[in-house]
N, C-alpha and C positions, 0 to 999 in steps of 0.2 A: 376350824375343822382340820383335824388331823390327814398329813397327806399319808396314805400307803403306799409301799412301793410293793412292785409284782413280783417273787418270788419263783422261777420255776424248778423242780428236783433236777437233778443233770440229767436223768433218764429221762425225762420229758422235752429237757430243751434239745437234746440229742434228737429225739424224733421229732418233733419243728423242725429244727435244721435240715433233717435228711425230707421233709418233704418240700419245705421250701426248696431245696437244691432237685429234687426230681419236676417240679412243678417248671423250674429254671429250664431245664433240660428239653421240658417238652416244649415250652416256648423255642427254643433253638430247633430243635427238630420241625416242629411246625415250618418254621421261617426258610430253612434248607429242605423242604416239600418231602422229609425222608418218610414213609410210613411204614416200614418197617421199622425203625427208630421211635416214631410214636406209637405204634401197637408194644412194642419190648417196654417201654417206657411205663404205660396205663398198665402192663403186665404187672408192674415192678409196683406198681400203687400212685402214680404219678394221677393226678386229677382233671379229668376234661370239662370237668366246671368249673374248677376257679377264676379265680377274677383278680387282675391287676391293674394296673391304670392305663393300660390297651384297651381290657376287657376281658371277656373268655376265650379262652385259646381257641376257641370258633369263630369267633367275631374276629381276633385275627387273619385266622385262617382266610373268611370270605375277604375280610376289607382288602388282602393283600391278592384278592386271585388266586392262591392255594388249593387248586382243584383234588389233588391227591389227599394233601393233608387234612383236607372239609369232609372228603368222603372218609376216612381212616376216622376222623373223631366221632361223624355219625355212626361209622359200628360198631365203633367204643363206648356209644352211648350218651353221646354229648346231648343235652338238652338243648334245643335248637330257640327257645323261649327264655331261656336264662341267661 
């Protein structure tokens, strides 16, 4: 069986990159309790679902005591079940 390899246009992997690096951002922001910083962030297209090997930046949020930043992602619309 023939391996393939993944291919992406540079206009695509350009925009991977640029969310991977805002998804990065809100992780920091979360951790520094700033919500101002994550409301501009989720602005920007940054995701209050994703999921890294923490978890969702919500689950962050709670595991670490992040009281600002919990509430900031719920009226961002973080799914509290994901």
């Amino acid at each position: 069986m023939e391996k393939r390899e993944r291919y992406y246009e540079p206009e695509t992997f350009k925009k991977i990159t640029a969310q991977i690096q805002l998804n990065a951002e809100l992780i920091a922001a979360i951790e520094r309790d700033d919500a101002p910083a994550i409301d501009a962030l989720v602005e920007k297209g940054a995701q209050v679902d994703t999921i890294n090997n923490q978890g969702t930046p919500l689950i962050i949020a709670i595991k670490s005591n992040i009281t600002n930043a919990v509430m900031s992602l719920l009226q961002n619309r973080a799914n509290p079940l994901s």
